[in-house]
N, C-alpha and C positions, 0 to 999 in steps of 0.2 A: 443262640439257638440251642434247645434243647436235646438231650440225645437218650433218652431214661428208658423210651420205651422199646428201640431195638438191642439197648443193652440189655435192658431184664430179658428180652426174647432170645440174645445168645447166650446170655448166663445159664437159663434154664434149658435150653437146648444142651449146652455141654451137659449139664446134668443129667441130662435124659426126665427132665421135667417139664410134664404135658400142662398144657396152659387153655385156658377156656376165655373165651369173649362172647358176649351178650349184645346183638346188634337190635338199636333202637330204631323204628321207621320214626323221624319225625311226622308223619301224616296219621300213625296208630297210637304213638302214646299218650296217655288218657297224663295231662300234667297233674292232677287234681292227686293224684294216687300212685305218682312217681317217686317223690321223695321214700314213698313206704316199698316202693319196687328195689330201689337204690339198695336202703338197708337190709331187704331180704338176700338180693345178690349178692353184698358185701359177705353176708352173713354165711353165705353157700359158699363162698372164696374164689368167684370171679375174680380174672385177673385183669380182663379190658373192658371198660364199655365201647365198643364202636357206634359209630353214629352215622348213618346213611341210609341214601335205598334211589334206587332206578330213575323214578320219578317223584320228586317232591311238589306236590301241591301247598302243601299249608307250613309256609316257612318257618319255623319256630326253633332253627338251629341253634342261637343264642341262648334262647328262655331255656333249652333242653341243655344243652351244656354248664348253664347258671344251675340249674336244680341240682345236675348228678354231683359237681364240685362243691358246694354246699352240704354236699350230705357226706358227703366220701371221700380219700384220695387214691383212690383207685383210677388211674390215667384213662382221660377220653382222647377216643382214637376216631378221625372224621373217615369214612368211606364211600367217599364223594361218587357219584352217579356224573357228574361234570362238575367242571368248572366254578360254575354259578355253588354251589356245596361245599362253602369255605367258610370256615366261623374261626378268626383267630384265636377266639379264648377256650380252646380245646386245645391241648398236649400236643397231638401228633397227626399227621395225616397221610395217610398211604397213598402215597402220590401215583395212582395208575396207570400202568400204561399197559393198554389191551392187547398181548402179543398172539393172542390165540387166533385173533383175526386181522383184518388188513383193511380194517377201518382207520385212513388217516389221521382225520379228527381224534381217535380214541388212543392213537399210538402216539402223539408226537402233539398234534393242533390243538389240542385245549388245554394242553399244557403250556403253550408258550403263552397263550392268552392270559394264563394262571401266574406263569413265574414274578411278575414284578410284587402282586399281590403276597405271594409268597414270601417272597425276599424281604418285606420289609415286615411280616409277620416274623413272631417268639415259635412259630409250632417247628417241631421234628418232622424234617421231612425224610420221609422212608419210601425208597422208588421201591417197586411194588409189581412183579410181573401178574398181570392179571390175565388167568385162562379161565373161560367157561366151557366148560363139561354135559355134552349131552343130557339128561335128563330126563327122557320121556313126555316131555311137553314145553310146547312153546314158552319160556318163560320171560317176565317183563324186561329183563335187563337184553336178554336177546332180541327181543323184538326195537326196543331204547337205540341200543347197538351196532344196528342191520350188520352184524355177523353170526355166522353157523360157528357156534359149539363143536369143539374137537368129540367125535364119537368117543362113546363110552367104552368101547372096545376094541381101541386106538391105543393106550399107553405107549408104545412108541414114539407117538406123536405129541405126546406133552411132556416126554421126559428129554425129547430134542428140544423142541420150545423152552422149556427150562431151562437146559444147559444155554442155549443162545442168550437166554436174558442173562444169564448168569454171568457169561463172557463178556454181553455189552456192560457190566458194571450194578446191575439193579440188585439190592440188598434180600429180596426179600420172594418169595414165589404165594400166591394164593389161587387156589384150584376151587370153583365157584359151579356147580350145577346149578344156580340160582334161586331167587328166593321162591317158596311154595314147589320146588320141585319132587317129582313123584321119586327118584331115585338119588341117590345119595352122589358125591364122587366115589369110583370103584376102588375097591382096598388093592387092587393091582394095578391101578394109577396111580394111587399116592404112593406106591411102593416103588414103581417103577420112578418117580420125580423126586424121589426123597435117594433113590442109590445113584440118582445125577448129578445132583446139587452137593453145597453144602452150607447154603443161606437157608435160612428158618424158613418153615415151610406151612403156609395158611391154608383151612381147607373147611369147607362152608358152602350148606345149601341142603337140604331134604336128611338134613341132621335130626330124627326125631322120635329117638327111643335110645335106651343106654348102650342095646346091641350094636348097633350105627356110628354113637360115640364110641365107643370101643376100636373098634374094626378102625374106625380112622388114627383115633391114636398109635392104633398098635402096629398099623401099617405103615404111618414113620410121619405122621402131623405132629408136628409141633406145638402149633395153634389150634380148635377146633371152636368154629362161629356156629353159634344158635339164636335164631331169632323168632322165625313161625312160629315152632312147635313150644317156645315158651310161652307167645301171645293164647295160641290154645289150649296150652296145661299149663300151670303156674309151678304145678308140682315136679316138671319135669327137670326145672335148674336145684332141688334137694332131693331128686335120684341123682343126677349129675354131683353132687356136692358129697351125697354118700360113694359114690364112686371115687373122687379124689379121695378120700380116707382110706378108701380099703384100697385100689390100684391104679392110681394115677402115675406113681412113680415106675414106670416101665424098666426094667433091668433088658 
């Protein structure tokens, strides 16, 4: 089993080096014009592709992980919406588990349906506390989900969820407003989930202008996921790429 990708996420962690991922929906990416997507990302200095989304309609988990390895070695990371969202010929997998809500299934049941698949799969598995974050609108994974988002003006409430997942053993925390959200996760939630922890800390959703990235970086993300807002600006992962040149490395 492989272990490359939470190493490089605690290596650069101690360093106080911010890491960027670029999430693909398999149902959005045009294959015809990915290869040339790959090399632009590479070229910006993305550090994960991730690979998921809520609802997959048009399965092409394989073909999409065959292209971006082909072009690249830049580690794909699966970010499975369930179960069924498992391509072994990808790196790594953020093995979810939904603590923010108290959906069985999403905390514990499609995990064990998952585990034997697992086990006999090469991917890194990375348990993964997954919270969703208010937002300002219904978004798909919550509705997927049937759980309520911790209020955005809660931090309290996610930096104890944190710590809990952190005691039960999960390597990893991701604070999710979800995808197309109108509001970001708040810079005083990741602050308050980052002075809880001390596992890498992921943070993704209504990500989509440099200000946004920043704030999250700088309020104590580790990782920061952008997926929408590159599907509607292309330009938006080479302001993110000038941004890592001038202040990515946070003192």
């Amino acid at each position: 089993m492989k272990d490359n990708v939470l190493v490089r996420l605690l290596d650069r962690k101690g360093r106080n080096v911010k890491s960027l991922a670029v999430l693909l929906d398999p149902d959005k990416v045009e294959m015809e014009t990915l290869p040339l997507f790959v090399e632009k990302a590479v070229a910006c200095g993305v550090d994960f592709f991730f690979i998921g989304g809520s609802l997959i309609t048009n399965y092409g988990l394989e073909r999409l992980v065959a292209v971006i390895k082909a072009s690249c070695s830049v580690p794909v990371v699966l970010f499975p919406g369930s179960s069924l969202h498992i391509e072994p010929s990808a790196d790594a997998i953020l093995l979810l588990s939904l603590i923010s809500g108290r959906n069985p299934e999403l905390l514990i049941g499609q995990h064990v349906a998952a585990a034997p698949l697992l086990k006999r799969s090469a991917l890194e598995i990375i348990s993964t506390g997954y919270m969703l974050v208010e937002s300002g609108k219904t978004t798909t994974v919550s509705y997927i989900s049937n759980t309520l988002p911790i209020p955005a003006d809660k931090p309290e409430i996610a930096a104890c969820t944190a710590m809990a997942g952190e005691m039960l053993g999960l390597k990893a925390m991701f604070l999710d407003a979800g995808s197309g959200a109108l509001r970001p996760v708040p810079g005083a939630m990741i602050q308050a989930v980052r002075q809880s922890v001390e596992v890498p800390l992921i943070v993704g959703g209504g990500i989509d202008n440099i200000e946004k990235a920043m704030n999250a970086w700088n309020a104590g993300a580790d990782l920061i996921v952008v997926g929408n807002a590159i599907e509607r600006n292309p330009a938006f992962m080479e302001d993110l790429a000038m941004l890592e040149k001038a202040e990515r490395v946070l003192q």
